[in-house]
Biopython code that builds the backbone (N, CA, C, O; Angstrom):
import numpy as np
from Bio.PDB.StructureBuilder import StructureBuilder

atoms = [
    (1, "UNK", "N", (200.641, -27.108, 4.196)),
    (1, "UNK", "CA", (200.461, -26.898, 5.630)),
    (1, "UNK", "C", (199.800, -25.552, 5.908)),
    (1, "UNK", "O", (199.817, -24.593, 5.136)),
    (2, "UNK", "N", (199.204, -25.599, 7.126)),
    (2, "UNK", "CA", (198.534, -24.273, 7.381)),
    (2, "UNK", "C", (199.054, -23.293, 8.134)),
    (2, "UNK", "O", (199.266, -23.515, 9.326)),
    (3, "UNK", "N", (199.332, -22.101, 7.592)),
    (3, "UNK", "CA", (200.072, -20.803, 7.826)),
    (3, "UNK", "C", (199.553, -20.575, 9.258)),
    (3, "UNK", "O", (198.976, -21.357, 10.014)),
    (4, "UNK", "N", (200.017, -18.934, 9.469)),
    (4, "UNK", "CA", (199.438, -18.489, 10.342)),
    (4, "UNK", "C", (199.241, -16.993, 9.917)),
    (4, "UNK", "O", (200.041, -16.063, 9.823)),
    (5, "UNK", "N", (197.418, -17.125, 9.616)),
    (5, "UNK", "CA", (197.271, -15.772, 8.317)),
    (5, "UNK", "C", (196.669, -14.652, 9.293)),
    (5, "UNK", "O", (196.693, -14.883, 10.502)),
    (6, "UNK", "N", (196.136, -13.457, 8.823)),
    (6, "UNK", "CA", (196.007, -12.324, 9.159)),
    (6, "UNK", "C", (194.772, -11.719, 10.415)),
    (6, "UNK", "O", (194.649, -10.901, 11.327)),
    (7, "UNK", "N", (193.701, -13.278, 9.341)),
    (7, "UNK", "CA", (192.684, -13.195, 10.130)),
    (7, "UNK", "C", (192.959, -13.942, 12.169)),
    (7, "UNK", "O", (192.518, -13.647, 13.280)),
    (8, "UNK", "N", (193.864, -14.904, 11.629)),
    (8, "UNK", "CA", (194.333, -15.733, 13.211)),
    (8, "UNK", "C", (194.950, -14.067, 14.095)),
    (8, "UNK", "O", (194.824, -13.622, 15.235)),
    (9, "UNK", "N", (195.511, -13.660, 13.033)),
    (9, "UNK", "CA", (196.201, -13.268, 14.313)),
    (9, "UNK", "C", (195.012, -11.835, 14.681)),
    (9, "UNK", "O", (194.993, -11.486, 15.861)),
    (10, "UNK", "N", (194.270, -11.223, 13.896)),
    (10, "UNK", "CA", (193.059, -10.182, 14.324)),
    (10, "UNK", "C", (192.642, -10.865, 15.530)),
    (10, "UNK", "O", (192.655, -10.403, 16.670)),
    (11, "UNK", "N", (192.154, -12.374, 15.041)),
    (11, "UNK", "CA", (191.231, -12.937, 16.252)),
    (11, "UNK", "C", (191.854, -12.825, 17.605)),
    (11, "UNK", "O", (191.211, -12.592, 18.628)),
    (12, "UNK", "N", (193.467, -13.051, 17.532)),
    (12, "UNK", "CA", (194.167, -13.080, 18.929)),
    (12, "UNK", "C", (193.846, -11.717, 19.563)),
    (12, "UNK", "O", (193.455, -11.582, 20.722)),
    (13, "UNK", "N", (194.081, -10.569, 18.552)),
    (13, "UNK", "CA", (194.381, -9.497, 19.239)),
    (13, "UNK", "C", (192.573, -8.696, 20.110)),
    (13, "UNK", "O", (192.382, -7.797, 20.929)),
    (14, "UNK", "N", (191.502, -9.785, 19.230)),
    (14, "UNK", "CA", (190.109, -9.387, 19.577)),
    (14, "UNK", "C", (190.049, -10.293, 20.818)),
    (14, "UNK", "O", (189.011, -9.917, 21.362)),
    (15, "UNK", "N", (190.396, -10.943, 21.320)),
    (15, "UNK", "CA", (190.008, -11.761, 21.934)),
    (15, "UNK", "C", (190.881, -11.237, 22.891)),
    (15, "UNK", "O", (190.285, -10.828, 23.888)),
    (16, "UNK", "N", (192.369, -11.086, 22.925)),
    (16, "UNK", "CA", (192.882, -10.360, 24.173)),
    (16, "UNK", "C", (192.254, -8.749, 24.471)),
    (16, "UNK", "O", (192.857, -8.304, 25.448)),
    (17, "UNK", "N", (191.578, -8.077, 24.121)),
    (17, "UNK", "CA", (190.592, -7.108, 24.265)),
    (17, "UNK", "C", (189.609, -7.163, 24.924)),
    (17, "UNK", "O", (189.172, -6.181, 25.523)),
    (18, "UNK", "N", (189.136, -8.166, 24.945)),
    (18, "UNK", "CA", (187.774, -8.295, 25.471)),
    (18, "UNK", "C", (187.352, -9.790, 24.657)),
    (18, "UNK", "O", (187.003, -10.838, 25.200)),
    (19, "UNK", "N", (187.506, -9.519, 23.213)),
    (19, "UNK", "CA", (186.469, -10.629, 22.854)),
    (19, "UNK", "C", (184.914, -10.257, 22.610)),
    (19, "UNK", "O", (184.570, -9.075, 22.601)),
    (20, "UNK", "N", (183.825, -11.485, 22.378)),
    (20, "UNK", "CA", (182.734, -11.201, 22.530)),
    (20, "UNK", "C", (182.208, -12.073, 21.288)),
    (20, "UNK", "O", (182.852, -13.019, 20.837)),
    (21, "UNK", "N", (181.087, -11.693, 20.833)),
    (21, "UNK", "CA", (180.543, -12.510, 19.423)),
    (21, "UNK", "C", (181.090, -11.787, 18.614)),
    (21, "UNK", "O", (181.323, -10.659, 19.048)),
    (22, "UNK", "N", (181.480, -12.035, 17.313)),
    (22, "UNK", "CA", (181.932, -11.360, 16.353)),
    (22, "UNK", "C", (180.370, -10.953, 15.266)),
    (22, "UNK", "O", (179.630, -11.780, 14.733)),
    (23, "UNK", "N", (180.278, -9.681, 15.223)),
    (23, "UNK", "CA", (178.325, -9.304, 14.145)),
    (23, "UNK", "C", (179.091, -9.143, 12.671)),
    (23, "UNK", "O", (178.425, -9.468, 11.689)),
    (24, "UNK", "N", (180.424, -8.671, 12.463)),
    (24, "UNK", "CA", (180.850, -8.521, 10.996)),
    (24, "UNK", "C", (182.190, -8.599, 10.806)),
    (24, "UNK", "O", (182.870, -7.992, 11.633)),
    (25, "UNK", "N", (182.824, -9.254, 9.834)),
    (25, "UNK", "CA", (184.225, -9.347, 9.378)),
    (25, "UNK", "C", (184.400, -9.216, 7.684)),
    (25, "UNK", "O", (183.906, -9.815, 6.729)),
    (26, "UNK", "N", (185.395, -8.082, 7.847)),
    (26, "UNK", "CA", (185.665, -7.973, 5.980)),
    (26, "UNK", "C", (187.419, -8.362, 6.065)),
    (26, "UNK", "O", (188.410, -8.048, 6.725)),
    (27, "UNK", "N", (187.028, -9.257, 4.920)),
    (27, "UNK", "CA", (188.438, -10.028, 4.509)),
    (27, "UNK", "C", (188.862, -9.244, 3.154)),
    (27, "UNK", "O", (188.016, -8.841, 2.355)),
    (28, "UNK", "N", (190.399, -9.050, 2.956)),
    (28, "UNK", "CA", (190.790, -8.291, 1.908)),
    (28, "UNK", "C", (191.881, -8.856, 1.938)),
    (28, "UNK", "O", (192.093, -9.604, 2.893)),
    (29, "UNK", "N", (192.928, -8.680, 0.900)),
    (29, "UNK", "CA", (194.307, -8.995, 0.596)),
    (29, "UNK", "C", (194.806, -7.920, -0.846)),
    (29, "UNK", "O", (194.192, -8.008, -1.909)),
    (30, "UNK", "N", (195.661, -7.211, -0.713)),
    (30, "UNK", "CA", (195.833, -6.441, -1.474)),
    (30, "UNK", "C", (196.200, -6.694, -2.955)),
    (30, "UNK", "O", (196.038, -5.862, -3.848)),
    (31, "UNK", "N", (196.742, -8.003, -3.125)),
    (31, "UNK", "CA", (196.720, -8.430, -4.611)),
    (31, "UNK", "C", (195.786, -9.693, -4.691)),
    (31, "UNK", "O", (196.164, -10.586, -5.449)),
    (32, "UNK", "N", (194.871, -9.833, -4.153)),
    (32, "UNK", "CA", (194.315, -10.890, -4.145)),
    (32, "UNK", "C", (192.727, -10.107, -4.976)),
    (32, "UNK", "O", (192.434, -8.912, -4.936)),
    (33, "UNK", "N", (192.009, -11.112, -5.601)),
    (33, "UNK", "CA", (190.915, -10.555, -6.345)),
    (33, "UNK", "C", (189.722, -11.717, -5.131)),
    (33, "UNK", "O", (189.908, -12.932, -5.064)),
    (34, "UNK", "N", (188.403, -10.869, -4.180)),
    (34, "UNK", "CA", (187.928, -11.834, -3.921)),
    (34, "UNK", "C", (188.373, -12.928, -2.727)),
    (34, "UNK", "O", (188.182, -14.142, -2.652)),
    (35, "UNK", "N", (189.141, -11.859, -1.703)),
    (35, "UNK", "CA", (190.091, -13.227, -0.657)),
    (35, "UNK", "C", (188.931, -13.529, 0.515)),
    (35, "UNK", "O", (188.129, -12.814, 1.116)),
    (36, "UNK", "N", (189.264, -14.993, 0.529)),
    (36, "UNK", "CA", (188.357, -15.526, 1.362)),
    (36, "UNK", "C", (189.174, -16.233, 2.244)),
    (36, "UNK", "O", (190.197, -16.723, 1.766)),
    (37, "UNK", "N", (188.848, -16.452, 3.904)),
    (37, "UNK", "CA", (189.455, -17.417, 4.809)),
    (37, "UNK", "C", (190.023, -18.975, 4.373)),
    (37, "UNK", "O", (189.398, -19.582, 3.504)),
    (38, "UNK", "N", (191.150, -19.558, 4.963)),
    (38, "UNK", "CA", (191.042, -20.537, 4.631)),
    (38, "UNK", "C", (190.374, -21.224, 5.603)),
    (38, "UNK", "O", (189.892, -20.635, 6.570)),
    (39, "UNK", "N", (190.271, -22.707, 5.415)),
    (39, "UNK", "CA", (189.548, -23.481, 6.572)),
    (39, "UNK", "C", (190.081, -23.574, 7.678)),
    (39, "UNK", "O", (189.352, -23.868, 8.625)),
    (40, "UNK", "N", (191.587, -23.341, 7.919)),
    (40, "UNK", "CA", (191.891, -23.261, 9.370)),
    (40, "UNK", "C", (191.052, -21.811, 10.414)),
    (40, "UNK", "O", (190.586, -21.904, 11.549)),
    (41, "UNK", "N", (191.106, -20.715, 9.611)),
    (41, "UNK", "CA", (190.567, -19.272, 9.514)),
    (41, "UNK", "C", (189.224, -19.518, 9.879)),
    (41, "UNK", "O", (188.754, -19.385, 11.009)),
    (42, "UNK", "N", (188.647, -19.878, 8.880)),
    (42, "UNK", "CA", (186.774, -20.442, 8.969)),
    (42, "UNK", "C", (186.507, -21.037, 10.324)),
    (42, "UNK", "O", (185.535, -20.636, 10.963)),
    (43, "UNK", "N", (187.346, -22.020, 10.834)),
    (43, "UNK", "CA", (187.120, -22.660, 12.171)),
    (43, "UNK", "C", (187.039, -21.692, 13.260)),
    (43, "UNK", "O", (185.970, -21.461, 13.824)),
    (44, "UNK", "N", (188.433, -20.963, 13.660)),
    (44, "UNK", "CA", (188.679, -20.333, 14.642)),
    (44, "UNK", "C", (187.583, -19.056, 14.706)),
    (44, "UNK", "O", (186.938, -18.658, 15.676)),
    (45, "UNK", "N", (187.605, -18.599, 13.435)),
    (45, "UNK", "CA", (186.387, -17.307, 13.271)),
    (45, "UNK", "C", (185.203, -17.753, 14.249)),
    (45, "UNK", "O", (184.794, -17.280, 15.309)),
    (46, "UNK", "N", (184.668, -19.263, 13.186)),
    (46, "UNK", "CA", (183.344, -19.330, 13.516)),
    (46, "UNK", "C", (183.309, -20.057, 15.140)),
    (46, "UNK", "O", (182.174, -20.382, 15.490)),
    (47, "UNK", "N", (184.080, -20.251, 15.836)),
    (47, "UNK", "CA", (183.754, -20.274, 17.730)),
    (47, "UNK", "C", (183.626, -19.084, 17.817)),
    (47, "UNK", "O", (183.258, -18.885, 18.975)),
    (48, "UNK", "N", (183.720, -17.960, 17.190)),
    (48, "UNK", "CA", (183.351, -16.505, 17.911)),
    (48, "UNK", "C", (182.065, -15.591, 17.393)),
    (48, "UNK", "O", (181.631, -14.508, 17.788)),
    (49, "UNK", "N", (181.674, -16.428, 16.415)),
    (49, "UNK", "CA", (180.343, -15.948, 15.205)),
    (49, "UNK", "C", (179.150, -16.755, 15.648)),
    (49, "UNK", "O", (179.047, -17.672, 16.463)),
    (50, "UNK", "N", (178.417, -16.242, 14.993)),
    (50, "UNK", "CA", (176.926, -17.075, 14.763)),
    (50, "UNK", "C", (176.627, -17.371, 13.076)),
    (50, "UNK", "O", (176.678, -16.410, 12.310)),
    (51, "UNK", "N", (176.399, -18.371, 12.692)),
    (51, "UNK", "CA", (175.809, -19.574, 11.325)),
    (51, "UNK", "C", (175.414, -17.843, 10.306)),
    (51, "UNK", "O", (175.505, -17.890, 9.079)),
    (52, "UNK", "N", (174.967, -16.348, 11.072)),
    (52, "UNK", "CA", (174.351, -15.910, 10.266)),
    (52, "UNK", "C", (175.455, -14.407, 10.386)),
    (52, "UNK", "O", (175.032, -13.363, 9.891)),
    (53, "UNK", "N", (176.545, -14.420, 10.920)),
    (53, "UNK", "CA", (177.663, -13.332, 10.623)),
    (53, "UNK", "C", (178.015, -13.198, 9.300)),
    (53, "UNK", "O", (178.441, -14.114, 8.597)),
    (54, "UNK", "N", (177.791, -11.761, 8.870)),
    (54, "UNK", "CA", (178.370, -11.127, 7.519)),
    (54, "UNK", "C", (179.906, -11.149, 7.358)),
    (54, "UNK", "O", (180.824, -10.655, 8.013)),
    (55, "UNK", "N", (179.840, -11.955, 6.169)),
    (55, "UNK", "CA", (181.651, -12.002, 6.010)),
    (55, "UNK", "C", (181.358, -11.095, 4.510)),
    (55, "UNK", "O", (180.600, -11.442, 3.603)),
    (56, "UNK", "N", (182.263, -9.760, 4.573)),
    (56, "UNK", "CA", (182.135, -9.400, 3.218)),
    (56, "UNK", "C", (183.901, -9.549, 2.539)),
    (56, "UNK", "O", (184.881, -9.060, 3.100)),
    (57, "UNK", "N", (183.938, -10.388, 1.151)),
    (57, "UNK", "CA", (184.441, -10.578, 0.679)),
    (57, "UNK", "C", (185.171, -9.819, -0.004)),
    (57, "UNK", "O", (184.551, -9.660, -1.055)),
    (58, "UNK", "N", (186.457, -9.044, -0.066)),
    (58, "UNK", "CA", (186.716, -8.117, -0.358)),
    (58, "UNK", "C", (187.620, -7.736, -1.486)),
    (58, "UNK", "O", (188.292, -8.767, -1.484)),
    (59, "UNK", "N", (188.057, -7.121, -2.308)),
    (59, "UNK", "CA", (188.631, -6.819, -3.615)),
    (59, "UNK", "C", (189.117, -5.408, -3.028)),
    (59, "UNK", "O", (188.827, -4.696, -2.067)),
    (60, "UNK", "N", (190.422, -5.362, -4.615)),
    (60, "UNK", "CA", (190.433, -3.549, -4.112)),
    (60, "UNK", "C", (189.972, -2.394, -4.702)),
    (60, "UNK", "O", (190.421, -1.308, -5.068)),
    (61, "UNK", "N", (189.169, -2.851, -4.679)),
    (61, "UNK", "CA", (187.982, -1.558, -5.022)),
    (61, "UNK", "C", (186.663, -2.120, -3.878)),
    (61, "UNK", "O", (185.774, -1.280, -4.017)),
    (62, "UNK", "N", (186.309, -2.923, -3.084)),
    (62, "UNK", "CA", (185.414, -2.520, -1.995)),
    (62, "UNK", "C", (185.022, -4.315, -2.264)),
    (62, "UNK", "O", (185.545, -5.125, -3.029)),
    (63, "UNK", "N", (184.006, -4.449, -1.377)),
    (63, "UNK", "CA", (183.493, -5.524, -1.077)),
    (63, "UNK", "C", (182.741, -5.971, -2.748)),
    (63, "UNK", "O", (181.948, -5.394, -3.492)),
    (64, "UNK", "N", (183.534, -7.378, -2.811)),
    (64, "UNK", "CA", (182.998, -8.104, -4.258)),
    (64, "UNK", "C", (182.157, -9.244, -3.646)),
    (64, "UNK", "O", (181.874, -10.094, -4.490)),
    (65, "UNK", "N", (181.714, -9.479, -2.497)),
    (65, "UNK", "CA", (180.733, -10.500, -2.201)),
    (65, "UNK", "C", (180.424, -10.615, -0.673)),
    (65, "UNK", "O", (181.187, -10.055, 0.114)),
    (66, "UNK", "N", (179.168, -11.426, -0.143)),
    (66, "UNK", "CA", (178.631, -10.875, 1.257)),
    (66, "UNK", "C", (178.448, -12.447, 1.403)),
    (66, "UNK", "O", (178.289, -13.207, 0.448)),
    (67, "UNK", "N", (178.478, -12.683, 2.240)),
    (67, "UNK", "CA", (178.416, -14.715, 2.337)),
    (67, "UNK", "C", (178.386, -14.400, 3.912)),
    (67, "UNK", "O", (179.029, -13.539, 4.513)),
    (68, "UNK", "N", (177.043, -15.759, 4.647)),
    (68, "UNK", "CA", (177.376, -15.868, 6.249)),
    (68, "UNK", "C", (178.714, -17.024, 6.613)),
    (68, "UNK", "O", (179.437, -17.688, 5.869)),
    (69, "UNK", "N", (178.648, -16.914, 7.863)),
    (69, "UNK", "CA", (179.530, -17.753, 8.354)),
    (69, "UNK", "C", (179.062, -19.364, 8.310)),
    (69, "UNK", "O", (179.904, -20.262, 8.341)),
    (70, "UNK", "N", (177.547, -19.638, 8.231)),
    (70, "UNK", "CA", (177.248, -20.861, 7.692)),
    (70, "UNK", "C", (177.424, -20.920, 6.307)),
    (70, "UNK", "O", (177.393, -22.049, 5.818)),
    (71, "UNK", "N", (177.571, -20.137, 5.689)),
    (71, "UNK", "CA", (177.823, -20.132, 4.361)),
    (71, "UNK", "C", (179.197, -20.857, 3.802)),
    (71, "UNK", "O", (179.155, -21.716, 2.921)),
    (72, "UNK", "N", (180.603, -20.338, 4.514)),
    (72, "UNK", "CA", (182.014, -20.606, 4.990)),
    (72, "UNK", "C", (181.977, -21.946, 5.248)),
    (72, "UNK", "O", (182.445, -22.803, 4.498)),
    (73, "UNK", "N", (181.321, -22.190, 6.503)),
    (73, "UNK", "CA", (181.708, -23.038, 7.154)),
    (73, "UNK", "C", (180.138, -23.906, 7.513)),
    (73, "UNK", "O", (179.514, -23.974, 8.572)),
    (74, "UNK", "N", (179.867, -24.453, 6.263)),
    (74, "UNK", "CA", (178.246, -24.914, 7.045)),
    (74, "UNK", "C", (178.547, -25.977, 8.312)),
    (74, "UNK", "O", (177.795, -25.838, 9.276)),
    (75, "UNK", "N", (179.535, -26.987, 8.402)),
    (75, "UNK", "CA", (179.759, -27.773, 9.433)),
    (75, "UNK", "C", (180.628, -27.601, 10.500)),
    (75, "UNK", "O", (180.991, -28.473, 11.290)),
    (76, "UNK", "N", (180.975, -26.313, 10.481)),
    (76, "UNK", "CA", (181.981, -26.279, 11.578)),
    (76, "UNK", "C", (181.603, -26.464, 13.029)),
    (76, "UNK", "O", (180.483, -26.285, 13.507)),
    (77, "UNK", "N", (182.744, -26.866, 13.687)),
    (77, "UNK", "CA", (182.475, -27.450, 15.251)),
    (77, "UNK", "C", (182.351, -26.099, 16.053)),
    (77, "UNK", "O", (183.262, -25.294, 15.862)),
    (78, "UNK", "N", (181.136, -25.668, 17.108)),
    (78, "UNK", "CA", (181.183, -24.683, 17.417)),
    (78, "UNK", "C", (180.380, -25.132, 19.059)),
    (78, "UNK", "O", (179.457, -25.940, 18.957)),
    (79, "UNK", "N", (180.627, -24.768, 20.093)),
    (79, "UNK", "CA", (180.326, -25.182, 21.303)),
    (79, "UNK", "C", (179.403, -25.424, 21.243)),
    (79, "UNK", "O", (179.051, -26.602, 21.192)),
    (80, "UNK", "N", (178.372, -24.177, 21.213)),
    (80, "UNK", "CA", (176.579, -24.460, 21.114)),
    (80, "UNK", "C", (176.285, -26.082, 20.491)),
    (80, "UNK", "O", (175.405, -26.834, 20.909)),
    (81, "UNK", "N", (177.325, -26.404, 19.323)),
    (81, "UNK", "CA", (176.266, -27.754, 19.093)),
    (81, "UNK", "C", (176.563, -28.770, 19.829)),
    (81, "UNK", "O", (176.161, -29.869, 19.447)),
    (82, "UNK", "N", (177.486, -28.660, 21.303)),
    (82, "UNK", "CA", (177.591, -29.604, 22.056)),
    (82, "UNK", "C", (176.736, -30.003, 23.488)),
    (82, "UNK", "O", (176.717, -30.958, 24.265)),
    (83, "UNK", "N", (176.058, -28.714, 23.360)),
    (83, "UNK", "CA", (174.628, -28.685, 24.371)),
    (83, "UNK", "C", (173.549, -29.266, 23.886)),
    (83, "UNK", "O", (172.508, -29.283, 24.543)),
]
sb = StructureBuilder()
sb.init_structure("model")
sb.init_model(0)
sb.init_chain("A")
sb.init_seg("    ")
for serial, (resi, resn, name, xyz) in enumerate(atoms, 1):
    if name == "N":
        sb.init_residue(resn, " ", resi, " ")
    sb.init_atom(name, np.array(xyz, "f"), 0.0, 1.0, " ", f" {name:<3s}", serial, name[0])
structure = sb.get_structure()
């Protein structure tokens, strides 16, 4: 079943702020080598991204990989493709 991980709850706290498009997000986990969103994560992100947002992939020693949000999520449901 799907949690409720770190990135959900960033998004809540960006979005009660103001919000807006999201231009960059770095994902990390402190024993994790390489942590990436899961697909519940990937969804909610990408209604606030564009197909070409920098997700840098992160380790602990600094970013181990740079991938877009179409990259993540090439099919995700995102308003624009309902116009």
């Amino acid at each position: 079943p799907e949690g409720w991980c770190a990135e959900t709850t960033a998004l809540g706290h960006y979005i009660m702020g103001g919000g807006g498009k999201i231009v960059e997000i770095a994902v990390l986990a402190e024993r994790m080598a390489k942590c990436s969103p899961c697909g519940g994560c990937r969804q909610r992100l990408a209604e606030f991204c564009r197909p070409e947002t920098k997700l840098y992939l992160c380790d602990n020693t600094g970013v181990a990989e740079t991938v877009t949000m179409g990259d993540m999520l090439p099919y995700g449901f995102r308003g624009d493709i309902l116009k």
